[in-house]
N, C-alpha and C positions, 0 to 999 in steps of 0.2 A: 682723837684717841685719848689724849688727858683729860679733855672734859670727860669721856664716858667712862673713864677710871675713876675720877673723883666722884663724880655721880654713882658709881655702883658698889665706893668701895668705904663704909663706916666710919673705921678707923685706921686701918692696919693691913698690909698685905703682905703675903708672901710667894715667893720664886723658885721654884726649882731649876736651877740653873743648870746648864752642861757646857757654856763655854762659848757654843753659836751662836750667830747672828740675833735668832728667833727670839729668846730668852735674855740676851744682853740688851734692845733692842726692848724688851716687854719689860725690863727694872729699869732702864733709863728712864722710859715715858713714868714708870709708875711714881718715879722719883719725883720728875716734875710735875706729876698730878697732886702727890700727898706727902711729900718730901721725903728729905733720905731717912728721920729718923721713925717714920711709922712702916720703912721698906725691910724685910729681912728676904737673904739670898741665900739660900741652901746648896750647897754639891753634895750628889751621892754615887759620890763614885763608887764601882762595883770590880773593875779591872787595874791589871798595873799599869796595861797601858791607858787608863784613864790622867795620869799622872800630870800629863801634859793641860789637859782641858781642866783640872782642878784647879792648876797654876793660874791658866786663864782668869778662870771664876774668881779668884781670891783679888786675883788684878784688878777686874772688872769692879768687884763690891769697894772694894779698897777707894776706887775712883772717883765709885758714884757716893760713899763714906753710907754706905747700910749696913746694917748686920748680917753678919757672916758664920754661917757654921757650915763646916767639913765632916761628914758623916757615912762611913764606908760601910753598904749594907750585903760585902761581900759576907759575912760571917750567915745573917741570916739567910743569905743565898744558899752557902755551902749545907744549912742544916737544910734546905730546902730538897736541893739536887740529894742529898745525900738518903731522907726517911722519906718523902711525899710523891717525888717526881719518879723513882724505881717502882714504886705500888701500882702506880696509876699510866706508868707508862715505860716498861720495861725497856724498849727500842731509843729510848731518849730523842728530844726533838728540839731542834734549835731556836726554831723559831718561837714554841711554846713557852723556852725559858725564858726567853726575849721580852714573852708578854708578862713573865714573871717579875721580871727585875724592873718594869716596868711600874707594876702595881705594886712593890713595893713603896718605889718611889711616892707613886702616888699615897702611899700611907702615909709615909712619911710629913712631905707636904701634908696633910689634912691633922698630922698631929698638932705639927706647929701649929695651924690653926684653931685647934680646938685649944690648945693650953695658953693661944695669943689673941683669942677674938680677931684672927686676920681671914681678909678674905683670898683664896687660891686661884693667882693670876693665873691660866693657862698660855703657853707659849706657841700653841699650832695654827698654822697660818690656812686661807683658804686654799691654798694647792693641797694641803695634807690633807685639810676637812673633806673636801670635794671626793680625794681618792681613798680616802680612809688608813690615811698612813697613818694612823695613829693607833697604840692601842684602848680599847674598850676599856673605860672602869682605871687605865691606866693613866698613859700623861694626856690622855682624852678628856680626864676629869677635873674639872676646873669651878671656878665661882664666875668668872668670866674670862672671854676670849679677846685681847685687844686686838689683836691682830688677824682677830678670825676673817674678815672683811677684805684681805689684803694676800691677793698672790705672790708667793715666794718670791718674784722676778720684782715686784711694789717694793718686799720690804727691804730689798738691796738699795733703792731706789732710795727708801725713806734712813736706812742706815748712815748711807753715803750725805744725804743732805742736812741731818743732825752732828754727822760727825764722828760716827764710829770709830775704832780702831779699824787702820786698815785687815789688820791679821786676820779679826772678827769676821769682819766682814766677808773676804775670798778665802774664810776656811770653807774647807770638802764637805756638805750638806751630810751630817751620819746621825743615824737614832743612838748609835754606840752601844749597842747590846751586846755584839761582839768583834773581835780585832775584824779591820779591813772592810767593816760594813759601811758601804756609800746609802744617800738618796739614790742615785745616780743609776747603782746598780741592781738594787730594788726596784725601783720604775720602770727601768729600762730606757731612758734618754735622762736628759737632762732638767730642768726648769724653764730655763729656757725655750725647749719644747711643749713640753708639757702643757706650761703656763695658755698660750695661743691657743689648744686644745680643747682646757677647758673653756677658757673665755668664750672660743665659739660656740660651743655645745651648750654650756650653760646658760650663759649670761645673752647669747644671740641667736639660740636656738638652731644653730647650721645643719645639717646633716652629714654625715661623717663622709662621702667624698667630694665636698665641697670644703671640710678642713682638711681635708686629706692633699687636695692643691693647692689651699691656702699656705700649708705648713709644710708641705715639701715631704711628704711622710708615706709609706705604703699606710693604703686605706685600713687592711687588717692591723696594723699599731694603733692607728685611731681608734679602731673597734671598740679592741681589748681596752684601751681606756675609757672608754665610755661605759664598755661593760663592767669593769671596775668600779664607774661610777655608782651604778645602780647595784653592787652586788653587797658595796658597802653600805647602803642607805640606813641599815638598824644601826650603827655605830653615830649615826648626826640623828639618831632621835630619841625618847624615854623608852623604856619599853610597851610593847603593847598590853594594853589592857581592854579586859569584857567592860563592853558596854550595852547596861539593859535599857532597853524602850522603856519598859514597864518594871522599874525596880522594884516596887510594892509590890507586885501580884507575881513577879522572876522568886523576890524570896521565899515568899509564903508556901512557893508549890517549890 
């Protein structure tokens, strides 16, 4: 994982942090691929009770001695809910704004970038990749994925053998978009489950009631995960584009 940071990464990177594992755990490694002083850590926090995981972030940057900036994009939020999101969608939808404060984010990150020549570590691991926890265009978007590689259940594994904080590490798995939002609860099981799930379907190609006794699970929870799998597949690719056989004689006519 350092190597393929240092290999992909110029000069300079930066992090959007939120506190978890995932993201503490992607600026440590980045640190010892290209050191602390080409690493910058971002929070953007959005809520009050974001208050706690800013604290985190600031610890974490502090530790690893990167650069730190604290940047709350509840204001641009507010003008968002307030003129854009009533136009287009009078019923108001939680989840939608979830992918907003998301892409924000992600602007942000790309700012940095663009005004630091750094490149945008993405922090989502392959249990998110796989099930498409992520959102699209938002903390989906990245320069690269060090931990793309690496099942939720792995990078507890790889946290714990570097040395994390413990706190880091057994915090509650949330996207934090809004109070009380789990992994957990969005999924519908744990990581711990999850994780076996995919590994068989994916990576060993089982069929869903042979993980279904492997994991101890009713066979329709495995389904719906699986289904998952494939429902999210535009989210792990560019988008599609026409391709002509014959692009010389496609234009002309």
């Amino acid at each position: 994982m350092v190597t393929f940071i240092r290999d992909n990464v110029e000069d300079t990177a930066v992090v959007a942090m939120s506190g978890g594992i995932d993201s503490t755990l992607t600026a440590a490694l980045a640190v010892e691929a290209i050191g602390s002083e080409n690493v910058m850590a971002l929070s953007l926090p959005c809520k009050k009770t974001d208050d706690e995981h800013t604290t985190d972030v600031q610890t974490i940057a502090e530790g690893l001695g990167v650069e730190y900036h604290s940047v709350s994009i509840r204001p641009l939020l507010d003008l968002f809910e307030d003129h854009i999101a009533p136009a287009l969608d009078p019923a108001g939808d939680r989840g939608s704004i979830g992918n907003v404060m998301a892409r924000m984010r992600m602007m942000c990150a790309y700012y940095a970038s663009n005004v630091g020549n750094r490149r945008v570590l993405g922090t989502s691991n392959r249990s998110e990749l796989l099930l498409g926890y992520f959102t699209k265009h938002g903390d989906g978007a990245a320069d690269l994925y060090p931990l793309g590689e690496f099942y939720k259940t792995e990078v507890h594994a790889l946290a714990d053998f570097i040395g994390l904080p413990q706190r880091i590490v057994h915090k509650e798995p949330t996207a934090g978009l809004w109070t009380g939002q789990t992994d957990e609860a969005d999924l519908g099981a744990s990581y711990d489950v999850l994780d076996p799930i995919l590994r068989s379907f994916v990576d060993e190609d089982a069929d869903a009631t042979t993980i279904a006794d492997e994991v101890d699970v009713p066979q329709q929870f495995v389904e719906d995960i699986i289904k998952r799998y494939y429902d999210n597949r535009h989210k792990r690719s560019m988008a599609s584009t026409l391709e002509l056989k014959d692009r010389e004689s496609s234009v002309s006519t």
